[in-house]
LOVOKE-75560 format. One line per field, with one value per residue: residue in three letters; y negated, x, z of N, C-alpha, C, O in turn. Coordinates in pm, whole numbers, padded with zeros to 5 digits. Each point is the difference from the previous one (the first is absolute). Layout:
r: (ALA, ...)
n_v: (Y, ...)
n_u: (X, ...)
n_w: (Z, ...)
ca_v: (Y, ...)
ca_u: (X, ...)
ca_w: (Z, ...)
c_v: (Y, ...)
c_u: (X, ...)
c_w: (Z, ...)
o_v: (Y, ...)
o_u: (X, ...)
o_w: (Z, ...)
This chain:
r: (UNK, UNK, UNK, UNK, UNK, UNK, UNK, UNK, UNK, UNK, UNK, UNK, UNK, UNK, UNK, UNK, UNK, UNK, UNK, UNK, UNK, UNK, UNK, UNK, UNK, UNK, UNK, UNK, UNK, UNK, UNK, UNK, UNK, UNK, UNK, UNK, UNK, UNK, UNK, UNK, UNK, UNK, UNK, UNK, UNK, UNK, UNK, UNK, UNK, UNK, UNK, UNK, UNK, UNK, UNK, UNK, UNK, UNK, UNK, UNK, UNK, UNK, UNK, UNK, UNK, UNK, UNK, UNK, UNK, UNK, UNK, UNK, UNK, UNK, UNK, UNK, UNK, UNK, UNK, UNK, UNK, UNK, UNK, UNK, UNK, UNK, UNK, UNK, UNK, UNK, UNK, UNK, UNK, UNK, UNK, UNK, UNK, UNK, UNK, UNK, UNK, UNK, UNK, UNK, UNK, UNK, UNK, UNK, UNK, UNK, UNK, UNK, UNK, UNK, UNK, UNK, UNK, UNK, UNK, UNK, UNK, UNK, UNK, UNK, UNK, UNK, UNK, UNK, UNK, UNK, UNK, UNK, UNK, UNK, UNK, UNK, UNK, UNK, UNK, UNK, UNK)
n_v: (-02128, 00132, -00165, -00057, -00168, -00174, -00064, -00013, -00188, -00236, -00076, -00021, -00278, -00210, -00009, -00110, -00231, 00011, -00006, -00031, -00084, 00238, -00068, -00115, 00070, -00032, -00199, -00160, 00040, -00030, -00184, 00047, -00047, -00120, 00018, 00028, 00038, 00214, 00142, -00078, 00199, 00054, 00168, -00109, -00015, 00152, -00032, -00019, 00037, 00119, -00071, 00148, -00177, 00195, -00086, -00104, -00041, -00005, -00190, -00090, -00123, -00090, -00270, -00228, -00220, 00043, -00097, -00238, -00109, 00041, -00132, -00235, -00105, 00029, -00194, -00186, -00052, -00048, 00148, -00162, -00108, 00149, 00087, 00214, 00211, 00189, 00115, 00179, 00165, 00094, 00193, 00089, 00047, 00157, 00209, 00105, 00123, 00138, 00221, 00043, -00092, 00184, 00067, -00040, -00195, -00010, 00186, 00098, 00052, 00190, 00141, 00040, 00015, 00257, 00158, -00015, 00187, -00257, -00137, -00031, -00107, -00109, -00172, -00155, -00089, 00008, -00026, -00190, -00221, 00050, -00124, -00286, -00061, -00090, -00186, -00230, 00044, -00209, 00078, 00028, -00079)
n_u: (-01036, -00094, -00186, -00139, 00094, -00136, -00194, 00096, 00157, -00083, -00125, 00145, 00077, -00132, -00026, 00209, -00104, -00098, 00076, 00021, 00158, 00049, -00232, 00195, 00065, 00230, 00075, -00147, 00191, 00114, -00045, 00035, -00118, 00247, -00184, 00157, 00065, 00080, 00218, 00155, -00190, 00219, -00174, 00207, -00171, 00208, -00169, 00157, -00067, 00246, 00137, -00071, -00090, 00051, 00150, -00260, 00089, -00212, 00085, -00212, 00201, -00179, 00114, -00074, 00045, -00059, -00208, -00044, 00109, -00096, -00181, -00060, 00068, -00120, -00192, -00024, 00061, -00240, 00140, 00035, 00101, 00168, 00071, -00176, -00012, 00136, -00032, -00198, 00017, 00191, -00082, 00030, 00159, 00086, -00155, -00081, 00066, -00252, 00018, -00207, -00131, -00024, 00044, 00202, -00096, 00047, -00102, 00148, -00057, -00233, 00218, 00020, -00235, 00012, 00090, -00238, -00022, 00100, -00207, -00095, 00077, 00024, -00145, -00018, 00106, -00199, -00165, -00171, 00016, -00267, -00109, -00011, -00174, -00206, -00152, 00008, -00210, -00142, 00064, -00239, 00153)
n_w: (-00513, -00145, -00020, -00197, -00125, 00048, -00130, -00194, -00026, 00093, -00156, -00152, 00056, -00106, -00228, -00095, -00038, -00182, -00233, 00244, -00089, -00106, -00015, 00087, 00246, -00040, 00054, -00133, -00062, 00231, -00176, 00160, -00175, 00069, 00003, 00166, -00152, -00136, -00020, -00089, -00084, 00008, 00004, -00031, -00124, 00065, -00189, 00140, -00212, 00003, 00106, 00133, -00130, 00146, 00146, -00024, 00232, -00077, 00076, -00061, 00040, -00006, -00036, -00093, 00023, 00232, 00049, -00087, 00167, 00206, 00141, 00057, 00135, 00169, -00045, -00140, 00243, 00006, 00154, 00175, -00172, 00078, -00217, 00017, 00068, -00023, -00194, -00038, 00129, -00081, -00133, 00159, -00093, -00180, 00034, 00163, -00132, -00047, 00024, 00074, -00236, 00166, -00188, -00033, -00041, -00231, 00016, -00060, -00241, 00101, 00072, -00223, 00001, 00014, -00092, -00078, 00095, 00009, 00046, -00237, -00141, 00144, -00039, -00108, 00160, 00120, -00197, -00056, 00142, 00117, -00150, 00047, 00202, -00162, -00112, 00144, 00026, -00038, 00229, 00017, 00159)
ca_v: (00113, -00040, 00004, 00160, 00114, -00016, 00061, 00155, 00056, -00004, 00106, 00073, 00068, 00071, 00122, 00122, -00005, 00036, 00111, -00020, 00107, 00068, -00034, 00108, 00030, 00162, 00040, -00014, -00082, -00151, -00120, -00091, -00146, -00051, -00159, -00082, -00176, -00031, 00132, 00094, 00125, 00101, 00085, 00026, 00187, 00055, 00159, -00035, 00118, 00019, -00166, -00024, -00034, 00065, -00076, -00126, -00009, -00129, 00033, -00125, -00110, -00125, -00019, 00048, 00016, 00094, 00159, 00049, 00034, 00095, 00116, 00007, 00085, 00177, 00099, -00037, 00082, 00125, 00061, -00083, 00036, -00091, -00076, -00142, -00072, -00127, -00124, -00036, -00080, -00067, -00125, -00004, -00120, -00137, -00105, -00093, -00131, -00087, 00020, 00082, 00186, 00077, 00101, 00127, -00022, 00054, -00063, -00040, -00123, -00038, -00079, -00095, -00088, -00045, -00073, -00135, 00027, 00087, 00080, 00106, 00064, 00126, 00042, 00054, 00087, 00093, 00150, -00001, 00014, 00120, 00115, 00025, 00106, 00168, -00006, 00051, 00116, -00003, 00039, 00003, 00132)
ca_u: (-00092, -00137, -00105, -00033, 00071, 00066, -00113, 00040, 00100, -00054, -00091, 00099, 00068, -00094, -00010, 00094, 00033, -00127, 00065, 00154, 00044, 00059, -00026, -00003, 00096, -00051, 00115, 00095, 00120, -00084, 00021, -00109, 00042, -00114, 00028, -00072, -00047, -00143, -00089, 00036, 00084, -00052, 00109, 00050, 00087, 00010, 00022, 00122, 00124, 00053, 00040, -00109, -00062, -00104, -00109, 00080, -00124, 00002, -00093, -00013, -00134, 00024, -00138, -00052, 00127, 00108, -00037, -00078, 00131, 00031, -00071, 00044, 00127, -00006, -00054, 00062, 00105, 00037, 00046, 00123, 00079, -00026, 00051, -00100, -00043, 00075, 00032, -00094, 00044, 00112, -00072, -00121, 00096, 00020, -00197, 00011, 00120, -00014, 00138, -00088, -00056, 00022, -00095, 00040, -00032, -00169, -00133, 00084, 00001, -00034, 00072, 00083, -00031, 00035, 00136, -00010, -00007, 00112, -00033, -00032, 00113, -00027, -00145, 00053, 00093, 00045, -00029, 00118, 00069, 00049, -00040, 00084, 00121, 00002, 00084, 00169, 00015, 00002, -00124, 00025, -00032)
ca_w: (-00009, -00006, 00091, 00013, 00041, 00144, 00047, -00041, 00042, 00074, -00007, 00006, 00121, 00101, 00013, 00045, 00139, 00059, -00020, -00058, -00075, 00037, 00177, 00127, -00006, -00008, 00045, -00072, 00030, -00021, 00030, 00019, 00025, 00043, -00026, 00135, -00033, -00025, 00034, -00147, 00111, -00107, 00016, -00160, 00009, -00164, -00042, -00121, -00001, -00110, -00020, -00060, 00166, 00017, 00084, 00131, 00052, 00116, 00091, 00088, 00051, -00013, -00081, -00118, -00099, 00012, 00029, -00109, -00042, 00003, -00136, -00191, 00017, 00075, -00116, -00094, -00039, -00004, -00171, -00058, 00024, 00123, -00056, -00088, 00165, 00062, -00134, 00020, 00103, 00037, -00054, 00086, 00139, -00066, 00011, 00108, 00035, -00084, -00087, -00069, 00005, -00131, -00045, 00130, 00134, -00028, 00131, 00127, -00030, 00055, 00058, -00023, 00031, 00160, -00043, 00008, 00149, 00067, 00104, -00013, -00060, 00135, 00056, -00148, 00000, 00074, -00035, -00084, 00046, 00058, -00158, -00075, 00098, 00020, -00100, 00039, 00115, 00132, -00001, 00150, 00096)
c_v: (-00055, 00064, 00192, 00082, 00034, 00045, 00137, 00016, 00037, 00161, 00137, 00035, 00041, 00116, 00123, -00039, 00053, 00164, 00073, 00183, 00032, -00028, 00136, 00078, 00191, 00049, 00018, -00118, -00133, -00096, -00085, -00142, -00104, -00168, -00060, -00132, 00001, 00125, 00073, 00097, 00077, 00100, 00116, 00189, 00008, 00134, -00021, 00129, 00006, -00162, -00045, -00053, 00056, -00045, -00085, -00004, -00122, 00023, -00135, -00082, -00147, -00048, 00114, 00004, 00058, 00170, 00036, -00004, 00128, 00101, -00009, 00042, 00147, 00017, -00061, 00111, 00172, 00077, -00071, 00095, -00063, -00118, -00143, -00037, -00134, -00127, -00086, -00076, -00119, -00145, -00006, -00129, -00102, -00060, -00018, -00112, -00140, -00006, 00019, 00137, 00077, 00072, 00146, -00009, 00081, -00057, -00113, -00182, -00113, -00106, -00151, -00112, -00066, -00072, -00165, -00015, 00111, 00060, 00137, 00075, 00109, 00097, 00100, 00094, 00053, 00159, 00031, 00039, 00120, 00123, 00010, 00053, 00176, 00059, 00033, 00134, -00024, 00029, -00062, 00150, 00032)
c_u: (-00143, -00041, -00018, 00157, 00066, -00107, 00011, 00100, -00053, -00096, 00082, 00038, -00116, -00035, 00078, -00017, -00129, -00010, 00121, 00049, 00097, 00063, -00002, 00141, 00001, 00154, 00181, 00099, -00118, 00098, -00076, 00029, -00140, -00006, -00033, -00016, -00192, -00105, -00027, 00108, -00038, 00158, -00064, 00049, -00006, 00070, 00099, 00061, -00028, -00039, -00188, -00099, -00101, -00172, 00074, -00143, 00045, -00082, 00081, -00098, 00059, -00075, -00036, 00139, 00069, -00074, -00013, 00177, 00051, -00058, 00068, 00131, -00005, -00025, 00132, 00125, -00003, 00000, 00106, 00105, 00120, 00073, -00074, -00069, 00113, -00010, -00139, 00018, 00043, -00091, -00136, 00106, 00012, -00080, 00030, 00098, -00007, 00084, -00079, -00015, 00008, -00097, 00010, -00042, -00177, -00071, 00103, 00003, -00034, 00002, 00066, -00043, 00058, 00135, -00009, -00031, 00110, -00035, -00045, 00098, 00088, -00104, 00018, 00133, 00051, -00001, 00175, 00144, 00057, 00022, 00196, 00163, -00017, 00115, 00141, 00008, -00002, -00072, 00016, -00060, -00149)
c_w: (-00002, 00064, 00000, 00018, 00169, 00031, -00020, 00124, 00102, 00035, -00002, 00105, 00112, -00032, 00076, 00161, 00058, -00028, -00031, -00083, 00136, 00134, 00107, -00079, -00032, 00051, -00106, 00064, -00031, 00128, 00110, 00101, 00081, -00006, 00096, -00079, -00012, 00068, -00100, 00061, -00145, -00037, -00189, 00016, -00136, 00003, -00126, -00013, -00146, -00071, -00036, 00119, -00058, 00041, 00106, 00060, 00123, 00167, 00118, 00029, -00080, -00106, -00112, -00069, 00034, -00031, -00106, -00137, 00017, -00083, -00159, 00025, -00063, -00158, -00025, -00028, -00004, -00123, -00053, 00044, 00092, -00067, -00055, 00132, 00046, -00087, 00077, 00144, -00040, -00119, 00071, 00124, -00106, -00040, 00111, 00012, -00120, -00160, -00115, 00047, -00097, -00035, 00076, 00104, 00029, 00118, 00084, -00030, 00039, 00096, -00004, 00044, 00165, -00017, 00050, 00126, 00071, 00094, 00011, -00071, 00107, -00008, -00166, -00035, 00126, -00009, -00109, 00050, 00025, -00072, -00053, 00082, 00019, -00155, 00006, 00086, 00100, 00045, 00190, 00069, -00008)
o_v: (-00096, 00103, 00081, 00105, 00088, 00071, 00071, 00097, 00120, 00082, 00075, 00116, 00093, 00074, 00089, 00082, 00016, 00071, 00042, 00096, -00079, 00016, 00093, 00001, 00072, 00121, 00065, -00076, -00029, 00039, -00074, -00018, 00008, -00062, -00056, -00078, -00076, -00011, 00075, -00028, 00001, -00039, 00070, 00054, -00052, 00058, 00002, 00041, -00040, -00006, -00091, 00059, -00053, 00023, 00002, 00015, -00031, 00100, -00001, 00016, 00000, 00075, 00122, 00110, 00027, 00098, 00119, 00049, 00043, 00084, 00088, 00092, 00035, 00087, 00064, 00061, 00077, -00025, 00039, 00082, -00119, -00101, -00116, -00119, -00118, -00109, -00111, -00122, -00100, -00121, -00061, -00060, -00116, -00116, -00089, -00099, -00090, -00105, -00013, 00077, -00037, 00002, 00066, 00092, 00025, -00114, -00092, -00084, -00111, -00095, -00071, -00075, -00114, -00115, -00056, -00122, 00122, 00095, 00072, 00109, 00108, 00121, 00121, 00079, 00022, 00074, 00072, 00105, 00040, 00102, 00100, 00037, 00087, 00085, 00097, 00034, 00072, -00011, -00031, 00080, 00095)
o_u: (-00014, 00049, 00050, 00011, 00081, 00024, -00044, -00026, 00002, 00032, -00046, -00005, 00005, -00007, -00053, 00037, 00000, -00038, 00040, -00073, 00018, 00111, -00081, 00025, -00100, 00022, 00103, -00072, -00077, 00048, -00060, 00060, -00123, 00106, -00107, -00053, -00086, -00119, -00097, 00107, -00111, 00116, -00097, 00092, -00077, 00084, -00043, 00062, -00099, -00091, -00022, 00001, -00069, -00110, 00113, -00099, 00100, -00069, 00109, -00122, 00121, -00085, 00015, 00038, 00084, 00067, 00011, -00003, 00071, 00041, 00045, 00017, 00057, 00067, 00085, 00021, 00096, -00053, 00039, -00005, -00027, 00002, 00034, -00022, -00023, 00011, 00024, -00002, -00069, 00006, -00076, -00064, -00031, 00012, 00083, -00005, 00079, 00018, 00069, 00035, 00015, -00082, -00096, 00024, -00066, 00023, -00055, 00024, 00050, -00077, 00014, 00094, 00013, 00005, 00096, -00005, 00002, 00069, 00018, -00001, 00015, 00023, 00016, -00006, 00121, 00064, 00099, 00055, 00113, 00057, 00065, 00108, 00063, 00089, 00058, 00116, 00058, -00100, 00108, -00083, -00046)
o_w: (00077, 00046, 00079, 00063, 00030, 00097, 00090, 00072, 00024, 00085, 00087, 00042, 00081, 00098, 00066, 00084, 00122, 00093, -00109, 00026, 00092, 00051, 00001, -00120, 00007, -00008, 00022, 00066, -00092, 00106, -00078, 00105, 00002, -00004, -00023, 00080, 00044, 00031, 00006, 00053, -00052, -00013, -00030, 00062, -00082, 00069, -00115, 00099, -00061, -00082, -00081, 00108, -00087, -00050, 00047, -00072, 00064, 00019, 00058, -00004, -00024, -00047, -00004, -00041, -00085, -00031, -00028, -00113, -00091, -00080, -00074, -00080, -00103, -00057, 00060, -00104, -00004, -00108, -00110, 00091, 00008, 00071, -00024, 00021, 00023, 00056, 00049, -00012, 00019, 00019, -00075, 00086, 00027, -00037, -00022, 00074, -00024, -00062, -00101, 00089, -00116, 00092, 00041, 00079, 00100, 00038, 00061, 00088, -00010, 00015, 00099, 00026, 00044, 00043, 00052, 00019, 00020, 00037, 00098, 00057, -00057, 00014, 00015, -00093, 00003, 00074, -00007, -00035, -00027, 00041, -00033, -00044, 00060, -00005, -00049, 00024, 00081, -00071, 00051, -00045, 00063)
């Protein structure tokens, strides 16, 4: 990856982490997860009905790569349907696991660079994670 395009990626995630999108909760089925390794706490809600993710909203604490993941989360999948939500996840893990990337991934591309820091790759898919147990119907109390 070149220089300006990791300065774009860069600038991107500080943005959603300094202004994050569809920040604060409103009482839809939510996930929330926690990472004691680093202090990444962030709890995933979704408005999923008639197979459509209506909306997803975030609301936590932890760095820039985990807060500002959640945010590009909340825009990327919304209005998906829950068939092309789950495809996007599941290639948002095979950019983490270093597998490549896809064009479906839109803002979320952003990301790919952490893949080369196993340490942060947690810090990058814990929204995720929790987005994709609301997906199967899971939800917590």
């Amino acid at each position: 990856m070149n220089n300006d395009l990791e300065n774009l990626y860069r600038q991107v995630i500080m943005d959603h982490y300094k202004n994050p999108r569809n920040k604060g909760l409103k009482g839809y089925p939510h996930i929330h997860l926690k990472n004691p390794s680093c202090g990444d706490d962030i709890t995933i809600e979704a408005d999923i009905s008639e197979g459509i993710v209506k909306e997803v909203r975030h609301e936590g604490k932890g760095c820039s790569i985990c807060c500002s993941s959640a945010s590009v989360l909340t825009e990327v999948v919304k209005g998906k349907s829950v068939e092309e939500a789950k495809e996007m996840v599941e290639a948002y893990f095979k950019m983490m696991r270093g597998e490549g990337s896809s064009d479906e991934l839109e803002e979320a591309l952003v990301y790919e660079g952490v893949s080369k820091f196993p340490a942060r790759i947690k810090c990058a898919t814990i929204s995720w994670k929790a987005f994709e147990r609301l997906l199967n119907g899971e939800k917590d109390e």
